[in-house]
N, C-alpha and C positions, 0 to 999 in steps of 0.2 A: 634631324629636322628640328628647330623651334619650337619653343611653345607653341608663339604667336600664328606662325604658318601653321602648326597643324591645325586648332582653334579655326582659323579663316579655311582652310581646305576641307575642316568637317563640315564648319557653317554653307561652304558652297555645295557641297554636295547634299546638302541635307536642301537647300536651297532647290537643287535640281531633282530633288526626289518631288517635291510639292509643283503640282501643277494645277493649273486652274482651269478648273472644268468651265464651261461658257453658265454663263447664267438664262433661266429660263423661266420666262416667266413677263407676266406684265406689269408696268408702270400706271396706276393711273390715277390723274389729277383731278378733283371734284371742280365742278364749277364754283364752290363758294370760295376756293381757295383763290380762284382767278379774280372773285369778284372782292376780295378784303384787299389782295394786290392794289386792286383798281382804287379802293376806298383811299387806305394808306396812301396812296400816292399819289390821290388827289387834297384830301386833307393837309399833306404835307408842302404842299405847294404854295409857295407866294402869292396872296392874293383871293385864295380861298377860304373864305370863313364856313360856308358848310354846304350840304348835299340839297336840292329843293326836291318835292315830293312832281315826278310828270305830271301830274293828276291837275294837282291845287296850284305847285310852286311855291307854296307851305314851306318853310323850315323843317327836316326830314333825317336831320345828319345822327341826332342822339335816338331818336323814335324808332326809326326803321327806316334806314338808308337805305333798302331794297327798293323803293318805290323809285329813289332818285336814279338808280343806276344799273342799266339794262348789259346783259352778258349776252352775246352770240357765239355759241362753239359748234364750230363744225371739220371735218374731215376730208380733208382736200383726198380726194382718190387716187387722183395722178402721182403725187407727192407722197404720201401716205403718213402727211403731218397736218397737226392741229392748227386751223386758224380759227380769230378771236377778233370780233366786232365789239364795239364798248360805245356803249352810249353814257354819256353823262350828265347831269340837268343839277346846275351848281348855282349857288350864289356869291357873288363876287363883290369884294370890298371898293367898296364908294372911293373914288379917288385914283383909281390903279387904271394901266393903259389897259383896256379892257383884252384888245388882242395877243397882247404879249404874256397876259397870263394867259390866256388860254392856249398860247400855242406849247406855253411852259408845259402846260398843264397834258395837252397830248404829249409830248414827250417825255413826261415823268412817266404817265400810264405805261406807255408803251414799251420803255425801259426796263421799268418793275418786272411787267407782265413775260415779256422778253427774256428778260435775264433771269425771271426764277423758274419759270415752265418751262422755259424753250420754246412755249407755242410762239407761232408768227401770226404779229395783230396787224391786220390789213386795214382798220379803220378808227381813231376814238373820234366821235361825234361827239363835239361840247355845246348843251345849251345853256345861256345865261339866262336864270330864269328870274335875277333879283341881284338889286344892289344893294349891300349893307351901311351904313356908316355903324362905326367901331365907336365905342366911348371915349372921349381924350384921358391921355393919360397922365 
């Protein structure tokens, strides 16, 4: 027999010795990780200059963007997966088709949120709570 072949015939069998036991144990994601998701990908979006406080509609984005941006997590029973309501209360750049960022805007959220938890977001609610102009550049 070959080198090669016995080399490859050890490695399989040594292959079939190793098995993998199931994993046990839980997965679990904090809500603040859902809620920087949310930040991040509202931030990053077209049209968004920053976070408004619900309260004031304040500028909130560098202070404590907690205020702008509400998390709903809860456990569908049925299902026995995570869904995710997202409230958000933004200020948007002077000049921009207001609804086209915002729908940008839920669909960034829900992308993010989506694609790095798994959870499934059943809602992002956007409010506009201010319109910026930007300095010329």
């Amino acid at each position: 027999m070959p080198a090669e072949t016995k080399r490859e015939a050890a490695l399989s069998a040594e292959g079939d010795k190793r098995t993998t036991a199931p994993v046990v144990g839980a997965i679990t994601i904090a809500p603040q990780v859902v809620f920087s998701l949310a930040l991040y990908a509202a931030l990053s979006t077209y049209g968004i200059v920053g976070i408004a406080s619900r309260y004031t509609g304040a500028d909130c984005t560098h202070a404590d963007p907690h205020r702008g941006i509400e998390i709903m997590l809860r456990e569908h029973p049925e299902e026995g997966t995570k869904h995710v309501t997202v409230a958000l209360h933004v200020i948007v750049e002077y000049g921009v088709r207001i609804r086209a960022v915002t729908s940008s805007l839920q669909q960034q959220v829900k992308y993010a949120i989506e694609r790095s938890t798994g959870y499934k977001v059943d809602a992002v609610h956007v409010h506009v709570a201010a319109l910026r102009v930007s300095a010329p550049n």
